[in-house]
C-alpha positions as CSV (number, residue, x, y, z in Angstrom):
1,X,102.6,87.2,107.3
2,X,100.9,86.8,104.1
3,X,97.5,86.5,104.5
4,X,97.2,87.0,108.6
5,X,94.2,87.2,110.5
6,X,93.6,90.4,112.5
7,X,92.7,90.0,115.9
8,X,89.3,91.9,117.5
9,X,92.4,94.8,118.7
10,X,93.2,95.3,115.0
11,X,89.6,95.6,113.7
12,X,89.2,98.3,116.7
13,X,92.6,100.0,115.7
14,X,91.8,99.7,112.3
15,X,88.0,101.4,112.6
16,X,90.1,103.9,114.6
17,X,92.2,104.7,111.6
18,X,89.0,104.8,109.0
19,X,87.4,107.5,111.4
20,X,90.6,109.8,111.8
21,X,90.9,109.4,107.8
22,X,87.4,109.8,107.3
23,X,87.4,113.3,109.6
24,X,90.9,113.9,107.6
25,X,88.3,114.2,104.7
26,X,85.1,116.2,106.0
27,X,87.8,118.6,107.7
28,X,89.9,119.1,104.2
29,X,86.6,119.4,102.1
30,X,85.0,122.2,104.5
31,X,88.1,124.0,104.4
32,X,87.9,123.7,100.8
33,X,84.2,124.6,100.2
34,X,83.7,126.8,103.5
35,X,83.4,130.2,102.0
36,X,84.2,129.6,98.6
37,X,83.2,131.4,95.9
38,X,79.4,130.0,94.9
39,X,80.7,129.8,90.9
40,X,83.7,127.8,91.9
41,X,81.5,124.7,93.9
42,X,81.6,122.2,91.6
43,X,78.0,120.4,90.7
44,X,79.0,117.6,92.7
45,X,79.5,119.5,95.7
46,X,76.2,121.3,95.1
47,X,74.4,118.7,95.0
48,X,76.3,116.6,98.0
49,X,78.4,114.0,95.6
50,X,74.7,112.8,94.4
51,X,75.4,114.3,90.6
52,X,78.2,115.0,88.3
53,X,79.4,117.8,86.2
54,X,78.2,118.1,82.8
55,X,80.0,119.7,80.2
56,X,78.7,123.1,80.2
57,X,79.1,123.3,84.2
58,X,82.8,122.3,83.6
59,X,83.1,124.4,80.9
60,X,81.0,127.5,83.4
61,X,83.5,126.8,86.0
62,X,86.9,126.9,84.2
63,X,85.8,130.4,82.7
64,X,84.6,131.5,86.3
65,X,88.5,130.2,87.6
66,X,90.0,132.0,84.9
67,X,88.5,135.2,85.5
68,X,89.0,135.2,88.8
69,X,93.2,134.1,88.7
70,X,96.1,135.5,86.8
71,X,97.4,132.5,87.4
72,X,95.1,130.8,85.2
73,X,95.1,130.7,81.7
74,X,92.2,128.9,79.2
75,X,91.8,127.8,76.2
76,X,91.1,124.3,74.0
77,X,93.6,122.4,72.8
78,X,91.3,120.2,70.3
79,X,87.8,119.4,69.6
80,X,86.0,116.0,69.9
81,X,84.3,114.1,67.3
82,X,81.3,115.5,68.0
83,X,82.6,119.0,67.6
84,X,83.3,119.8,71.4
85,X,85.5,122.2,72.0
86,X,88.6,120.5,74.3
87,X,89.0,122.8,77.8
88,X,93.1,123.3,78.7
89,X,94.0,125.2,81.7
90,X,97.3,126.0,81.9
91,X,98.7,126.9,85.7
92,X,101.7,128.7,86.3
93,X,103.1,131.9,88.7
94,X,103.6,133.9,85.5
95,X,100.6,133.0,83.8
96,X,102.1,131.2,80.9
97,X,99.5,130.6,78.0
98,X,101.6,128.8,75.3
99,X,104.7,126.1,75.3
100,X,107.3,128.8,74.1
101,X,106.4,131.1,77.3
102,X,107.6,127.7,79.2
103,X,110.5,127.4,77.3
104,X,111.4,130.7,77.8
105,X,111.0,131.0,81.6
106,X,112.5,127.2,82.1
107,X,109.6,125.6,83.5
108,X,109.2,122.2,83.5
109,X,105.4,120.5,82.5
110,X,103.4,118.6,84.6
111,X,100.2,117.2,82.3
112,X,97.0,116.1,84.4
113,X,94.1,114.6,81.8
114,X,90.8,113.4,83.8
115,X,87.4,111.6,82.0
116,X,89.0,110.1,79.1
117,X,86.3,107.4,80.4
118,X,83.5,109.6,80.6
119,X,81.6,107.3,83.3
120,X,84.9,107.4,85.4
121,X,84.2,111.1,86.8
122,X,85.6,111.7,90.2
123,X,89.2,113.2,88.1
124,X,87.3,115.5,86.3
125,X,85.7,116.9,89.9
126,X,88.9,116.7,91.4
127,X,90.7,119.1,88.9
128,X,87.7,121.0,89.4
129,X,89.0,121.9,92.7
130,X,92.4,122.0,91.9
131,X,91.9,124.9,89.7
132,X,89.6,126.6,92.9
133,X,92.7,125.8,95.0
134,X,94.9,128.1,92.3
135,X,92.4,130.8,92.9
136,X,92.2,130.9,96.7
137,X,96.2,130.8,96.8
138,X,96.7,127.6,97.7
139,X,98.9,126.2,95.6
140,X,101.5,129.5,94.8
141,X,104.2,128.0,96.1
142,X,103.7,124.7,94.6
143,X,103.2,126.3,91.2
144,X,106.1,128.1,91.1
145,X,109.1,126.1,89.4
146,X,106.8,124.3,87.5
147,X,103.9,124.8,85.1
148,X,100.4,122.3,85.0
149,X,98.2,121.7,82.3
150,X,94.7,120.6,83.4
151,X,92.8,118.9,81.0
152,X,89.5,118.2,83.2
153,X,87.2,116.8,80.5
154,X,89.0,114.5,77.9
155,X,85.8,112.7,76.5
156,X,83.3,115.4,76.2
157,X,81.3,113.8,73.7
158,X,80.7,111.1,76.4
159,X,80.3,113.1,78.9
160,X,76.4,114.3,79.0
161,X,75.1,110.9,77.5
162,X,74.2,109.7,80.7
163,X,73.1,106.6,82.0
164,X,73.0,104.1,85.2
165,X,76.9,103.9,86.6
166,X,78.7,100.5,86.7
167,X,77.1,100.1,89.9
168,X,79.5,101.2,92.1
169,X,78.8,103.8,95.0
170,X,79.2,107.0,92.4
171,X,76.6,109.1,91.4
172,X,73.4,107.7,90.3
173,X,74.0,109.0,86.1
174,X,77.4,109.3,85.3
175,X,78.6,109.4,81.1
176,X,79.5,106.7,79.0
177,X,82.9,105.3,78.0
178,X,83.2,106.0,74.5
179,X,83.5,109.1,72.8
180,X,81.2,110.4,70.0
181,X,82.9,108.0,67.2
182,X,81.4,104.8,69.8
183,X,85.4,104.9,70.2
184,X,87.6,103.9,74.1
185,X,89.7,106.6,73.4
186,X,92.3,104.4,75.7
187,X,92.6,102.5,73.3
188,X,93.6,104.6,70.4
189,X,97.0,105.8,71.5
190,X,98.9,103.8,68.4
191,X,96.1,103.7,65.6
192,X,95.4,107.6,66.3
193,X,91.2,107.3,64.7
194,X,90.1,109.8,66.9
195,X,90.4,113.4,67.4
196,X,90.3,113.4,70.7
197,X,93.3,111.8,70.8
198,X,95.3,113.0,68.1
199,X,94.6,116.4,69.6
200,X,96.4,115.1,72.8
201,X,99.1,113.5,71.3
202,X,100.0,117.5,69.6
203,X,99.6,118.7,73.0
204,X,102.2,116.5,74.3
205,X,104.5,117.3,71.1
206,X,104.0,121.2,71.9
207,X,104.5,120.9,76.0
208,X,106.4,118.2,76.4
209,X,105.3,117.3,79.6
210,X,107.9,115.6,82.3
211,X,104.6,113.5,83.8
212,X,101.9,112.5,82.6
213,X,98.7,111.8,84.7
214,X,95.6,109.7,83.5
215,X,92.8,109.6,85.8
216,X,90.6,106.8,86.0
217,X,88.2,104.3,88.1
218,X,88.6,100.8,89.1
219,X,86.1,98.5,89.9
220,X,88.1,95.3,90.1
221,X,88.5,93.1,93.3
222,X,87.5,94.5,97.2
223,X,90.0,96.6,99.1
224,X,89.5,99.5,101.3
225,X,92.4,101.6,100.1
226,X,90.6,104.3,98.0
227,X,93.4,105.3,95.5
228,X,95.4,102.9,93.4
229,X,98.1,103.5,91.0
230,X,100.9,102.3,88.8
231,X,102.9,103.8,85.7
232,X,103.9,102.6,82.1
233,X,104.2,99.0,81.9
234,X,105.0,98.4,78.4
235,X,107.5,95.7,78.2
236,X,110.1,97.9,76.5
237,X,109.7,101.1,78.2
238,X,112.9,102.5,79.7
239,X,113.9,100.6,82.9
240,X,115.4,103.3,84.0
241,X,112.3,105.4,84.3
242,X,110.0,102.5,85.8
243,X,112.7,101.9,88.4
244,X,112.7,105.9,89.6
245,X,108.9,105.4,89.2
246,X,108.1,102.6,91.9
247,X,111.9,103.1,94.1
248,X,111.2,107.1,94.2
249,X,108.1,108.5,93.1
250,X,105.4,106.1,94.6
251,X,107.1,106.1,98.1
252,X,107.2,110.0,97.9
253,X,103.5,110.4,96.8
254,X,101.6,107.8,98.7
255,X,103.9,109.0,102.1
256,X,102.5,112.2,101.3
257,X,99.1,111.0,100.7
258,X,98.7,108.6,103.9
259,X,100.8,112.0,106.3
260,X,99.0,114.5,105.4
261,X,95.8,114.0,103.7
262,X,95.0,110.9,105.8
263,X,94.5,108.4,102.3
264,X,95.4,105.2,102.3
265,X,96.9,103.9,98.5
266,X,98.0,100.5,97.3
267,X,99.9,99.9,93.3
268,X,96.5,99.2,90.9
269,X,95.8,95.9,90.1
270,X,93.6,92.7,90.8
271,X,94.2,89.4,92.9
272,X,95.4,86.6,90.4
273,X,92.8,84.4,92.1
274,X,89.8,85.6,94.1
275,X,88.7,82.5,96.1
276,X,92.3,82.2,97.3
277,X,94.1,85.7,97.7
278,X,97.3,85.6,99.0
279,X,98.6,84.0,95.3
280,X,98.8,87.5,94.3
281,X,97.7,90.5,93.0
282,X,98.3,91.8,89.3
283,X,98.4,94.4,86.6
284,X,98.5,92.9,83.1
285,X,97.7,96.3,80.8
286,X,101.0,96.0,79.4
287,X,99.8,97.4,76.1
288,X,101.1,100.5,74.0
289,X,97.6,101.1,72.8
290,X,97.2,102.6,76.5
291,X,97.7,105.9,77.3
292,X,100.7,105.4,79.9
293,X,102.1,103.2,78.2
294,X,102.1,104.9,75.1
295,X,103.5,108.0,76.8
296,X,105.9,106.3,78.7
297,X,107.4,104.9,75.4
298,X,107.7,108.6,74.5
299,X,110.2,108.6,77.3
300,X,108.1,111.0,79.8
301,X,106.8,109.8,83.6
302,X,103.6,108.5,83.7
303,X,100.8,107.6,86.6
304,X,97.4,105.7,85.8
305,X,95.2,107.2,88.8
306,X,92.7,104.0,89.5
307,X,90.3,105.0,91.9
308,X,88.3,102.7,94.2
309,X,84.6,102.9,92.4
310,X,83.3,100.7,95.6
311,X,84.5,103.7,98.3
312,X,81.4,106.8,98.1
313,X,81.6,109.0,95.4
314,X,82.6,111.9,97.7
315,X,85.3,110.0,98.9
316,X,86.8,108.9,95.5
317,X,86.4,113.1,94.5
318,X,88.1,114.0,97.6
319,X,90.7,110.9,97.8
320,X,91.6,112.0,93.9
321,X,92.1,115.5,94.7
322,X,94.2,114.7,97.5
323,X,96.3,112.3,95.2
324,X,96.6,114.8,93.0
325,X,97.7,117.5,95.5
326,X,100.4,115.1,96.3
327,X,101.8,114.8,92.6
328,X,101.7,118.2,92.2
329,X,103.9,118.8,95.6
330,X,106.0,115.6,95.0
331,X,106.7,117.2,91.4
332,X,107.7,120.2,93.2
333,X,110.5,119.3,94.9
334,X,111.8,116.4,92.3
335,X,110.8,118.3,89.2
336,X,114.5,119.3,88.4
337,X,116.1,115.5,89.1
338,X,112.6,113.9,86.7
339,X,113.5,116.4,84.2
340,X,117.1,115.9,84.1
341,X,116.6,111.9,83.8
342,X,114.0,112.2,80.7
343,X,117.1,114.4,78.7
344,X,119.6,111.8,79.5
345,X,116.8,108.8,78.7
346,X,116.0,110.3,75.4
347,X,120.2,110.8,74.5
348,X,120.6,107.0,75.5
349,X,117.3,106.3,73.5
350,X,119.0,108.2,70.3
351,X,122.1,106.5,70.7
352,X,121.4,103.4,72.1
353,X,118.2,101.7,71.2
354,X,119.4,99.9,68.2
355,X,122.5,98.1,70.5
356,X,119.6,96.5,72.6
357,X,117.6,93.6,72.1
358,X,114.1,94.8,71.3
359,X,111.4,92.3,73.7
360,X,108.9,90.4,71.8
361,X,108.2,88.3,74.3
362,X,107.9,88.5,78.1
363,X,106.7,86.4,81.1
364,X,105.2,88.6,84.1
365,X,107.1,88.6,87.0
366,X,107.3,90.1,90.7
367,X,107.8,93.8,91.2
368,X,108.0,93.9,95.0
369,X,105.5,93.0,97.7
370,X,102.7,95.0,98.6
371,X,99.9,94.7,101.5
372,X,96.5,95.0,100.9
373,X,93.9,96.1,103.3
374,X,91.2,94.4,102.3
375,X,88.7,91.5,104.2
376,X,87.6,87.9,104.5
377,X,85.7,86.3,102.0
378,X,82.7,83.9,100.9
379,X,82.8,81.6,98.2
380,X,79.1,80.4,96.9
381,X,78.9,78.5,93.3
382,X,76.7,80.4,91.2
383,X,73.5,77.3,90.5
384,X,73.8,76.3,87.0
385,X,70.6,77.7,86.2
386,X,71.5,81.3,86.6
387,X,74.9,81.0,85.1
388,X,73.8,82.7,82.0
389,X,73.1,85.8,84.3
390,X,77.0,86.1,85.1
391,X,80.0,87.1,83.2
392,X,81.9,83.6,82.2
393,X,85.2,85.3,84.0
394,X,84.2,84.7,87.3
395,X,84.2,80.9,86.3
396,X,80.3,80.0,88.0
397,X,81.8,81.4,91.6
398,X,80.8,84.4,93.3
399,X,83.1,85.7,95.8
400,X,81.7,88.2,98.0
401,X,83.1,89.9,100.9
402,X,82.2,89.8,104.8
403,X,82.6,92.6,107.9
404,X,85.7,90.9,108.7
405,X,89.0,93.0,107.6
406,X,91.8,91.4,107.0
407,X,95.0,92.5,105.3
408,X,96.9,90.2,102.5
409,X,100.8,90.8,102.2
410,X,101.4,89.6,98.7
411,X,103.8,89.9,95.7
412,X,102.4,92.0,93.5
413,X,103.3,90.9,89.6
414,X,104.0,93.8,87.2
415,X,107.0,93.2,86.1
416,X,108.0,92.3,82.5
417,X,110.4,89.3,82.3
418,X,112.1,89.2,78.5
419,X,111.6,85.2,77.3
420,X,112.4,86.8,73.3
421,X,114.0,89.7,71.9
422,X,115.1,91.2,68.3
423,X,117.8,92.7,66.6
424,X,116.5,96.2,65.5
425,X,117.6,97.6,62.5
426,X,119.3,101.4,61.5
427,X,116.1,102.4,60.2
428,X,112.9,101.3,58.5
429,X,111.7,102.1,54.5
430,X,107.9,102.7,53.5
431,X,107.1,102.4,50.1
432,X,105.6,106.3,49.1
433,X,101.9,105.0,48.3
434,X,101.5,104.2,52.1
435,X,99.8,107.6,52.6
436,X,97.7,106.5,56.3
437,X,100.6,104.9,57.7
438,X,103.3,108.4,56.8
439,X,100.0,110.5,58.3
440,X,100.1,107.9,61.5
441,X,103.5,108.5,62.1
442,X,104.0,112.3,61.7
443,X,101.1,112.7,63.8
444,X,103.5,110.5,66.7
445,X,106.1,113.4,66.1
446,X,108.5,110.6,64.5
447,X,111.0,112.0,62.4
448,X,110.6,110.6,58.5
449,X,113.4,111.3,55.7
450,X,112.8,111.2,51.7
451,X,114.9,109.4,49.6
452,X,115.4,111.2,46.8
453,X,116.6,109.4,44.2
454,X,116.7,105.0,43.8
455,X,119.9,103.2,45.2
456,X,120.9,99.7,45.8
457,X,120.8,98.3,49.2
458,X,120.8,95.2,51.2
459,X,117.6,94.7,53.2
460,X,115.5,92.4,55.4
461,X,111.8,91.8,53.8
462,X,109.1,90.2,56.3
463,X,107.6,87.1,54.3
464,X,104.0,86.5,55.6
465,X,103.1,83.1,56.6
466,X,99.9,83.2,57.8
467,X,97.3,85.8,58.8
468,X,94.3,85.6,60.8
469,X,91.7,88.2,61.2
470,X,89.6,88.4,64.3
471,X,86.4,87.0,64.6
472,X,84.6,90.4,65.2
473,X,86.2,94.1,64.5
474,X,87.9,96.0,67.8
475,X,87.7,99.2,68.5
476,X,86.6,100.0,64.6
477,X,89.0,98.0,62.7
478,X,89.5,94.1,62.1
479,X,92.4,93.3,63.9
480,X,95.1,91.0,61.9
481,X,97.4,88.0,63.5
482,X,100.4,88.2,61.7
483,X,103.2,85.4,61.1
484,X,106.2,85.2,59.2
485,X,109.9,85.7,59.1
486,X,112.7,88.8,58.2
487,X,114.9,87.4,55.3
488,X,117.6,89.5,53.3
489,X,117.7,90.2,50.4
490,X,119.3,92.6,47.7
491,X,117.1,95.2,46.0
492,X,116.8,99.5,45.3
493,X,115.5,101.6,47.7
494,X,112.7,103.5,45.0
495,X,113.1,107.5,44.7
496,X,110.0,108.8,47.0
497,X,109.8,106.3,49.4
498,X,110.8,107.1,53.2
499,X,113.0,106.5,55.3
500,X,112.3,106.4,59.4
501,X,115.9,106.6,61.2
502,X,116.0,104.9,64.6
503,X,118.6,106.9,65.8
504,X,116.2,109.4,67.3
505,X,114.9,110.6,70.5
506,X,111.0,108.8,70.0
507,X,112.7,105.5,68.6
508,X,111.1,103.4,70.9
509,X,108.0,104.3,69.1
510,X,108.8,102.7,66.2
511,X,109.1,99.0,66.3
512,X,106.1,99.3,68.3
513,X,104.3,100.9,64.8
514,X,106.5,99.1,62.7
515,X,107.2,96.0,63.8
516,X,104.3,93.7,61.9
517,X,103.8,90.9,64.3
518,X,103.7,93.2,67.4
519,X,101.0,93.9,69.5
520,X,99.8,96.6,68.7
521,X,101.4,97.2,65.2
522,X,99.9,99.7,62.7
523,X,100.0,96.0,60.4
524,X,98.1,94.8,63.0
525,X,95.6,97.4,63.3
526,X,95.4,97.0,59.4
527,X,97.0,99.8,57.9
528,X,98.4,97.3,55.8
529,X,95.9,94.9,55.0
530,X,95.3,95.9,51.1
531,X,99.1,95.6,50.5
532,X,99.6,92.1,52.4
533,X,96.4,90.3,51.2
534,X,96.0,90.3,47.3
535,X,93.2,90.0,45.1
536,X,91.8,86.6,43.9
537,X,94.8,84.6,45.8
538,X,95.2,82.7,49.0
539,X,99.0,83.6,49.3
540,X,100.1,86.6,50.7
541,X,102.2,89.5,49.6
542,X,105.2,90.3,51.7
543,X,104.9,93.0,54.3
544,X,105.5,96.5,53.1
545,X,108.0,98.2,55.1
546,X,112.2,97.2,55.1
547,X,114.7,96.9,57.4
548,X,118.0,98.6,56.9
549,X,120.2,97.3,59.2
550,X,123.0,99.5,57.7
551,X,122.0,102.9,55.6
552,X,123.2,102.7,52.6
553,X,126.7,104.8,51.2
554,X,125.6,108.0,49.0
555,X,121.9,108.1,50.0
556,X,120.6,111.0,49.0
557,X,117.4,112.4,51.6
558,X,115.6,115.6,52.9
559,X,113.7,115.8,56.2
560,X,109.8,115.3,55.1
561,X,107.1,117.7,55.6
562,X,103.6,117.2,53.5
């Protein structure tokens, strides 16, 4: 039952479990480390999980892998801001180096990306080992119907500015968050100002990848289950995809994780309230501006790998590596089915999209119901002199844990409900001065027509309302709050402007970009801002970008390319 006590034979069967897991672990790493070649033992394992890699000991330890495996094949993919060159592995039997080799021998893509939060490093020393794994043989059979690309360094600008972790049980110096730009490159996945990402986003275009795996930390409310995960969340991602995600895939890899590795895992989130538990426990990133979600509406599988910043660093390296290891095997005996589902997703995307109602509005609701191994807890008010030493989220209440365990059975709320939807149109016009928002979009892979020559058409024009700019700038740029209305109107579609169809495999992209009163809209974002708010006026001009809802008889266009 929700919220049960355990009795003084579950606490002893429980410890039980914790020691078999925890000798699970020491065995798994010895027989990783024991005898291994002294280049491939990562820095954290050198220095017993007090330290973590820097750049050049990643960068020391890919080249030792490489030259050690055919298997293994290097390169960078991008550089950072600060001029960093990007490591890519790529791990195959054949020893594929490029996306055409791929095609060629009909091997699906598995992408794993780890330290896109530079401070959040137990993913980059898991990969680490991965690749040793590769050398030492142990993952040939695994590798061989499908091909991986390891990205174990994402933020490498962030990576060697070190400083005091979040004070979790990691190492004591650990990187930063942002990358060289003072930029959360999680949260660039739609505005596209860093390199870093852009750089990923080609690799993506190049590969495309059937999953997608983005390795993080968590240091949210108290469990004991080291690993938590989810996948895209994004209210209109494909249904179809989140259902295989949490009815298939999870099962699969957290069965594998819990048999043979000996890891507990739970779906990441928070509980809704801490002084009271058993309400619930929630994951609200339902953003496109994050990475999964982004790549999810891309149509491809995603996972967010949240691990447990309160277990020991070596566990979090080890419990990651583990998780990883049972991706990689899941993938290999599903790889064929995920594949197959991502081609018919992206036909019904194509075809489909604009038949739907497009959600602008959602309410959060129940996925399923999860149980959480977690304990008892205190509740103390925080005196009202010291309340200036705590964040105001916690609402003057600490809640702190005690040696009791006790496990919560709760719903779990990740669902998105639809409470408001739109109409999309045929296709979207941008007048030809908008020069940042064409770049945005061809750098998304989103297919963009010319119109060659004016014609008359019937079209819906979004008349702003009101706009409100936020009180400081996010991320780089002041955000906009955008209201208004689509009205229709007849007018000509100007020779040089473009034209972005929706019937096309990455149209779930667009509204996202388009859209101007979305959440994370490029009008949002203010790619728009000197066309919407005039000179010496309080109105406002009208937003930009049309709606076609039917493409005009005799319109003449060419596919663009700059």
């Amino acid at each position: 039952a929700p919220g049960t006590d355990t009795t003084p034979a579950d606490h002893r069967e429980t410890h039980t479990l914790i020691k078999k897991a925890t000798l699970l672990v020491i065995l798994f790493v010895a027989a990783t480390t024991l005898g291994a070649d002294p280049e491939l033992i990562t820095r954290a394992e050198r220095k017993d999980f007090a330290e973590t890699s820097l750049y050049a000991d990643v960068i020391n330890f890919v080249n030792s892998a490489v030259s050690r495996s055919p298997k293994l094949r290097a390169g960078a993919f991008g550089a950072s801001a600060g001029g960093l060159d990007l490591p890519l592995v790529v791990v195959s039997a054949e020893g594929i180096a490029t996306p055409e080799e791929a095609r060629l021998y009909d091997l699906p893509v598995v992408l794993l990306a780890a330290n896109i939060h530079a401070g959040e490093v137990e993913g980059k020393e898991a990969l680490q080992i991965l690749l040793r794994d590769v050398v030492e043989g142990a993952l040939d059979e695994v590798i061989l119907n499908q091909v991986l690309l390891v990205v174990p360094i994402f933020n490498a600008d962030g990576n060697d500015k070190l400083g005091d972790n979040r004070g979790d049980d990691g190492p004591e110096l650990a990187g930063i968050r942002y990358n060289g730009q003072n930029l959360d490159l999680n949260r660039d996945f739609i505005k596209l100002d860093t390199p870093e990402v852009r750089a990923l986003i080609q690799l993506i275009r190049s590969w495309n990848p059937v999953l997608y795996v983005d390795m993080h930390t968590t240091n949210g409310s108290l469990h004991r289950e080291p690993v938590t995960y989810t996948t895209m969340a994004n209210e209109n991602c494909s249904e179809t995809l989140k259902q295989y995600m949490w009815e298939e895939f999870f099962p699969g890899v957290s069965a594998t994780l819990k048999e043979t590795y000996g890891i507990h895992s739970i779906p990441y989130g928070n509980f809704d309230d801490r002084t009271q538990p058993t309400k619930g426990w929630s994951n609200h990133a339902f953003e496109a501006r994050y990475s999964t979600n982004y790549v999810g509406l891309r149509n491809i599988f995603t996972v967010l790998d949240e691990n447990y910043s309160h277990a020991d660093f070596k566990t979090r390296v080890l419990s990651s590596h583990a998780f990883v290891r049972s991706i990689i095997e899941y993938t290999h005996n599903h790889i064929g089915e995920m594949r197959q589902l991502l081609v018919d997703e992206a036909v019904r995307t194509r075809e489909g999209l604009v038949q739907h109602g497009w959600i602008t509005a959602f309410d959060v609701g129940k996925l399923q119901d999860i149980t959480i191994e977690s304990y008892e807890f205190e509740t103390r008010r925080i005196p009202e002199n010291e309340l200036e030493n705590y964040p105001p989220w916690l609402n003057g209440v600490l809640v702190e844990k005690t040696d009791v365990l006790k496990d919560y059975t709760v719903p779990y709320f990740n669902r998105t409900v639809a409470t408001a939807t739109i109409d999309l149109p045929e296709a979207y016009v941008i007048p030809n001065a908008c020069g940042e928002t064409i770049e945005n979009l061809q750098a998304h892979g989103i297919i963009i027509e010319r119109i060659e020559r004016e014609i008359p058409a019937t079209v819906e024009r979004f008349l702003i309302e009101e706009v409100a700019t936020a009180d400081r700038p996010n991320q780089g740029r002041v955000t906009l709050d955008i209201r208004g209305d689509w009205v229709s109107e007849k007018t000509s579609l100007e020779a040089g402007s473009f034209m972005v169809p929706m019937r096309q495999p990455l149209a779930r992209l667009i509204p996202v970009l388009l859209e101007p009163d979305g959440a994370d809209s490029l009008a949002r974002w203010g790619f728009f801002s000197s066309w919407i708010v005039p000179q010496w006026s309080r109105g406002f001009n009208p937003y930009p970008v049309l709606r076609l809802n039917e493409i005009p008889d005799g319109i003449r266009m060419r596919t663009y390319t700059p």
